[in-house]
C-alpha positions in Angstrom: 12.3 -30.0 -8.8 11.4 -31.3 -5.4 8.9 -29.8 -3.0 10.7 -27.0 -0.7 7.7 -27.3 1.9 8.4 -30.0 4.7 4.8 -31.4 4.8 5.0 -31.6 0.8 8.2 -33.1 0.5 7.1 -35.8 3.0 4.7 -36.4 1.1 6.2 -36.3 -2.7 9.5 -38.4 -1.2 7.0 -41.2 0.3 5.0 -41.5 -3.1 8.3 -41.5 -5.3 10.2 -43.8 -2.6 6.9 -46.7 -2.6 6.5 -46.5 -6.4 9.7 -45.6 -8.3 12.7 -46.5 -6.2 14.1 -49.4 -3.9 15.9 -47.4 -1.4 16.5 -43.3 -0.6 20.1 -43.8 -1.9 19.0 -44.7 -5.8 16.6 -41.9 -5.5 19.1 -38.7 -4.6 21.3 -40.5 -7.3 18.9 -40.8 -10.0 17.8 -37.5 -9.1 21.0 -35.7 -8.2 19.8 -34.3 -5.5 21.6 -34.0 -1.4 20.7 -36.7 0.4 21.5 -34.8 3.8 19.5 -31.8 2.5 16.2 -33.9 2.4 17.1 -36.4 5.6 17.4 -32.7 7.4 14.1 -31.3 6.1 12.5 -33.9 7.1 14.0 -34.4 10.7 12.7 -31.0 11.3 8.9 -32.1 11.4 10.4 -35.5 13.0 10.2 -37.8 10.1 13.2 -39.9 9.9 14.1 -42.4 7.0 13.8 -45.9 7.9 15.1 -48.5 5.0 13.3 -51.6 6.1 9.9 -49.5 5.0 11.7 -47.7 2.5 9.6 -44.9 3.4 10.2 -41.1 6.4 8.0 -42.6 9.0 
């Protein structure tokens, strides 16, 4: 359901996180998805979560 590719994931998470949800939290729950699993994926191309932006910066 979500992009497996780093770059595409940044991305798709980024579009969903600016129009659709208010933090990453109500996103993996809405989604049911791992919120370690993408915070990892995205550390790996140095993109870390920051929740004043709401956005991987």
């Amino acid at each position: 359901m979500i992009p497996k590719d780093p770059v595409m994931l940044l991305s798709f998470m980024n579009l969903k996180l600016r129009d659709f949800y208010s933090s990453l939290d109500a996103f993996c729950e809405d989604m049911d998805v791992d919120k370690q699993e993408i915070v990892d994926k995205l550390a790996a191309i140095d993109y870390h979560y920051d929740s004043e932006k709401n956005q991987f910066v």
